[in-house]
C-alpha positions in Angstrom: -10.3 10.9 5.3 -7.5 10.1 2.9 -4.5 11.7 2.3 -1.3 12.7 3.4 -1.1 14.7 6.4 2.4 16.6 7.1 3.7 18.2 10.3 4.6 22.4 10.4 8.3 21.7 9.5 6.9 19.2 7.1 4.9 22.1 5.0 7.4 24.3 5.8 9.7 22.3 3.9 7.8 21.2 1.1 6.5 24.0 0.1 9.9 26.3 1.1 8.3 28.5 3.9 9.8 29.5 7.0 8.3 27.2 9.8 7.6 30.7 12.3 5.5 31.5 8.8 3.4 28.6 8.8 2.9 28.8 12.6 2.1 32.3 12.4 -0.3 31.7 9.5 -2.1 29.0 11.7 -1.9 31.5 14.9 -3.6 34.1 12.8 -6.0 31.9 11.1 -4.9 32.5 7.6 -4.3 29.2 5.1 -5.6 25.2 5.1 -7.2 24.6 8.6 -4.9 22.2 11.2 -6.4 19.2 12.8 -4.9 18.4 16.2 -4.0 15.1 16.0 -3.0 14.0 20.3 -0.8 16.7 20.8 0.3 17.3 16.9 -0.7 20.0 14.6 -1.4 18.1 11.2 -2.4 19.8 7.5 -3.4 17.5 4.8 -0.9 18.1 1.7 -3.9 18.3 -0.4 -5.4 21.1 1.5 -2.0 23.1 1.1 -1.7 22.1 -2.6 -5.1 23.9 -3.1 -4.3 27.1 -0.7 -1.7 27.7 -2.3 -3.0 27.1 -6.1 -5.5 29.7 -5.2 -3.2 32.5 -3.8 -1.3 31.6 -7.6 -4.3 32.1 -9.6 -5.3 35.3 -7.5 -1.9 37.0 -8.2 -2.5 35.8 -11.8 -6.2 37.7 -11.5 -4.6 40.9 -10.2 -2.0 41.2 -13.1 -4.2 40.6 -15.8 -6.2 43.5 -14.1 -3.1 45.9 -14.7 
Protein backbone atom coordinates (compact mmCIF):
# COMPACT_ATOMS: atom_id res chain seq x y z
CA UNK A 1 0.00 0.00 0.00
CA UNK A 2 1.37 3.48 -0.87
CA UNK A 3 1.35 6.45 0.89
CA UNK A 4 2.40 8.31 3.66
CA UNK A 5 1.71 6.93 7.01
CA UNK A 6 2.02 9.48 10.07
CA UNK A 7 2.23 8.81 13.85
CA UNK A 8 -0.76 10.35 16.53
CA UNK A 9 1.38 13.48 17.18
CA UNK A 10 2.08 13.47 13.48
CA UNK A 11 -1.94 13.89 12.58
CA UNK A 12 -2.24 15.78 15.41
CA UNK A 13 -0.01 18.24 14.10
CA UNK A 14 -0.86 18.40 10.66
CA UNK A 15 -4.00 18.65 10.79
CA UNK A 16 -4.07 21.01 14.23
CA UNK A 17 -5.86 18.55 16.68
CA UNK A 18 -5.04 17.93 20.16
CA UNK A 19 -3.14 14.51 20.23
CA UNK A 20 -5.63 13.19 23.54
CA UNK A 21 -8.29 14.01 20.42
CA UNK A 22 -6.98 11.84 17.97
CA UNK A 23 -6.26 9.10 20.59
CA UNK A 24 -9.58 9.39 21.90
CA UNK A 25 -11.08 9.36 18.42
CA UNK A 26 -9.11 5.99 17.78
CA UNK A 27 -10.19 4.66 21.42
CA UNK A 28 -13.78 5.30 20.46
CA UNK A 29 -13.61 4.13 16.96
CA UNK A 30 -14.52 7.32 15.28
CA UNK A 31 -12.22 8.61 12.03
CA UNK A 32 -9.51 6.79 9.40
CA UNK A 33 -8.89 3.20 10.90
CA UNK A 34 -5.03 2.82 12.57
CA UNK A 35 -2.82 0.00 11.45
CA UNK A 36 -0.51 -1.30 14.21
CA UNK A 37 2.62 -1.21 12.71
CA UNK A 38 5.23 -3.46 15.71
CA UNK A 39 4.24 -1.54 18.49
CA UNK A 40 3.15 1.94 16.57
CA UNK A 41 -0.19 3.18 15.81
CA UNK A 42 0.04 4.40 12.09
CA UNK A 43 -2.87 6.43 9.86
CA UNK A 44 -2.20 6.88 6.14
CA UNK A 45 -2.32 10.83 5.50
CA UNK A 46 -4.56 10.05 2.65
CA UNK A 47 -7.08 8.34 4.78
CA UNK A 48 -7.19 11.52 7.17
CA UNK A 49 -7.27 13.85 4.06
CA UNK A 50 -10.54 12.05 3.04
CA UNK A 51 -12.13 11.78 6.83
CA UNK A 52 -11.80 14.98 7.17
CA UNK A 53 -12.97 16.21 3.54
CA UNK A 54 -16.14 14.42 4.40
CA UNK A 55 -16.97 15.85 7.87
CA UNK A 56 -16.27 19.43 5.55
CA UNK A 57 -18.81 18.57 3.00
CA UNK A 58 -21.31 17.21 5.64
CA UNK A 59 -21.24 20.51 7.65
CA UNK A 60 -21.54 22.17 4.12
CA UNK A 61 -24.88 19.62 3.68
CA UNK A 62 -26.39 20.72 6.96
CA UNK A 63 -26.10 24.51 6.24
CA UNK A 64 -27.49 24.45 2.99
CA UNK A 65 -30.37 22.57 4.77
CA UNK A 66 -30.95 25.77 7.04
Amino acid sequence: MDGQWLSTAQVAERYEIPEPTVRYWRHIGYGPTPAKLGRHIRYLAADWDAFLKSLLEAEQRKRQAV
